[in-house]
N, C-alpha and C positions, 0 to 999 in steps of 0.2 A: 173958866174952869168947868170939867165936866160934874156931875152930880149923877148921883142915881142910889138906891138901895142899898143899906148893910145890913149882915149880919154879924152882931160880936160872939165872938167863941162859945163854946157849949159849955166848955167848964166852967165858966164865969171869971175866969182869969185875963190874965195880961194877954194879948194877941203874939203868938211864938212865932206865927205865918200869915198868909197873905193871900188867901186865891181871889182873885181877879177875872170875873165871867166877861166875857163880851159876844153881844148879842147878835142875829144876824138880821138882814136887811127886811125892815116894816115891822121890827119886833122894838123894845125896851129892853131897859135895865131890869123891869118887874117880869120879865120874862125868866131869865138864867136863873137870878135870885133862886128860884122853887127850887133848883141843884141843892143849894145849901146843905138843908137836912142830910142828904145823903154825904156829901163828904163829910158834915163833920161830925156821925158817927165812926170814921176812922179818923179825925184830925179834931178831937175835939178841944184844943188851943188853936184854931184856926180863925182868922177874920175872913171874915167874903165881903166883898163887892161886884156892885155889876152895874156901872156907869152907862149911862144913857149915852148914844152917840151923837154925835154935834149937831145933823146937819136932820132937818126935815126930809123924809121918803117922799123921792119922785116920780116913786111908784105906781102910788098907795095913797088914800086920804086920811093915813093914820101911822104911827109906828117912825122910827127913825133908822138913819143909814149910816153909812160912817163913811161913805162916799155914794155920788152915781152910778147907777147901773144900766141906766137908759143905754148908752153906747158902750159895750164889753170890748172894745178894742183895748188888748195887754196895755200897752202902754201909758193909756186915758185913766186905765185902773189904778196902775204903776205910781201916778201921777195924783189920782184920790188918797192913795194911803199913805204918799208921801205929806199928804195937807193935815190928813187927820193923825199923824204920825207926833207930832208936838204936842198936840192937846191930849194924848192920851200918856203919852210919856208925864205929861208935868200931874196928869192924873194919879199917876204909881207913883212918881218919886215924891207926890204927896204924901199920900199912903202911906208908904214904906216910911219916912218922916215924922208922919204924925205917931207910926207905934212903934216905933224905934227899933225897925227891923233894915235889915239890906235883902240886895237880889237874891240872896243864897236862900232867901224863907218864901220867894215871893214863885208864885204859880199862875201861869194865864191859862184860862178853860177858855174858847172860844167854838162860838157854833156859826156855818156858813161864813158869812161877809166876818164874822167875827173870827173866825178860823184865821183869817186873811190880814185881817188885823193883828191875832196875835203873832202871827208867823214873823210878819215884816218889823214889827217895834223889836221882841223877843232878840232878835238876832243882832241886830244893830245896836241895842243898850252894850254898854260897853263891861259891863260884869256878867257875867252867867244868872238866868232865873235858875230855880229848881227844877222846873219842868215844865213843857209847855205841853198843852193837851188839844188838838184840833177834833173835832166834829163836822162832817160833811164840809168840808172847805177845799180851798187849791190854795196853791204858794203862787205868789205876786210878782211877775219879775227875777224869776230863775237867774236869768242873764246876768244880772248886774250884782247877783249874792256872792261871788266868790269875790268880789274886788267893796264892798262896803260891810260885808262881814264882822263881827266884832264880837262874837259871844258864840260858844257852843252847846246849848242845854239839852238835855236828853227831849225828846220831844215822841207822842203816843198821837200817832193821826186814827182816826175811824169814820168807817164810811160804810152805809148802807149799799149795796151792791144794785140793791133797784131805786135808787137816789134818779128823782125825775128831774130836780131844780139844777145842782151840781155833779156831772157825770162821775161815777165812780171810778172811771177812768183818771181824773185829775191823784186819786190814792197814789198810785203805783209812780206816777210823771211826778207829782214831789216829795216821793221816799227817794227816788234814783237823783232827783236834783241836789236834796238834803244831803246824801252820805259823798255824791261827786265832791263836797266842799268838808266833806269829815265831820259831818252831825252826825251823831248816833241816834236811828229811829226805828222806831217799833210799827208796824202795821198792822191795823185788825179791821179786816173782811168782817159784816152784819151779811149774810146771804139774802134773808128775807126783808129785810129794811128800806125805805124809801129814805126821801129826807126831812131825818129827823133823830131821835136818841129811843135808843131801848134799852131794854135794862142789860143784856149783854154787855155794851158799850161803857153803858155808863156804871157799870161792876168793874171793867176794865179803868176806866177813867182813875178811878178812885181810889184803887189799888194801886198804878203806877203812881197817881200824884204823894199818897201816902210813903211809899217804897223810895219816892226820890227825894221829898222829902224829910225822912227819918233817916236816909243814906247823909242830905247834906248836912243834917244836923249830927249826924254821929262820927 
């Protein structure tokens, strides 16, 4: 089972929601975490986590992956997210369990590798999240989304337009892949941004997850 950092709600109450960080590749759980504050001045009945990823970076002599990245061939990718795909599932349907929420409360914030992560579990859980939010990432395996498909949650990608690690190019290639199969996605261009989160972004972030949110609750 995976493990990593919570934060319990602001209000001090019962958890109403669920956002879910996942980190990207040579980083941790104690990475996303630091997001917290900021959403849950807008969701302050929110729980967060941000689960550590399974597998040691084979990078890097520190930090964790949620697969390999040594060989980027689609398909090897395809194939990591498919392994770390179980363990992160049984991670949420913990969660969601343990505070006696479902998909409809539950939100994946993901950055890079994590991006990639949320994109491929998000779609295939077989109930809709709330909303999935990508940071500098790409979608995993275009090809085979419209035939394992299972869910369509509104989804907010963003990407720093001078992104050195993850070409900002990948933004546009899975907004067009996303709606080809009937997702509803929003896109937001950082001009000056590398990769990483600014405040831009993650104002944006926070505001759709809130907005989608308080749509499925009402």
């Amino acid at each position: 089972m995976l493990t990593g950092p919570e934060v319990a709600p602001a209000s001090g109450g019962p958890a109403k929601q669920l956002v879910v960080f996942l980190h990207g590749l040579g980083a941790d759980g104690d990475d996303l975490i630091e997001l917290a504050p900021f959403f849950a001045a807008a969701l302050p009945d929110a729980a967060f986590v941000s689960p550590h990823a399974p597998q040691p970076c084979d990078l890097a002599p520190f930090g964790r992956q949620w697969f390999s990245l040594q060989d980027q061939a689609p398909h090897l990718m395809l194939d990591g997210a498919r392994q770390s795909a179980p363990l992160l599932n049984q991670f949420i349907d913990a969660k969601l369990a343990e505070l006696g929420l479902s998909d409809d409360a539950l939100v994946l914030v993901g950055f890079s590798q994590g991006t990639m992560m949320a994109l491929h579990v998000a779609l295939r859980r077989k109930v809709a999240a709330a909303a999935v939010v990508g940071f500098s990432g790409l979608l995993i395996g275009p090809e085979v989304l419209a035939e394992e498909l299972a869910s369509r949650p509104p989804i907010l990608l963003i990407h720093g337009q001078q992104d050195e690690v993850v070409s900002f190019g990948f933004l546009e290639y899975a907004r067009a892949a996303l709606e080809k199969v009937g997702l509803p996605v929003l896109a937001l261009a950082c001009p000056d941004l590398g990769h990483s989160i600014d405040e831009d972004g993650l104002k944006a972030a926070v505001a759709f997850t809130a907005q989608t949110l308080n749509g499925a609750r009402g």
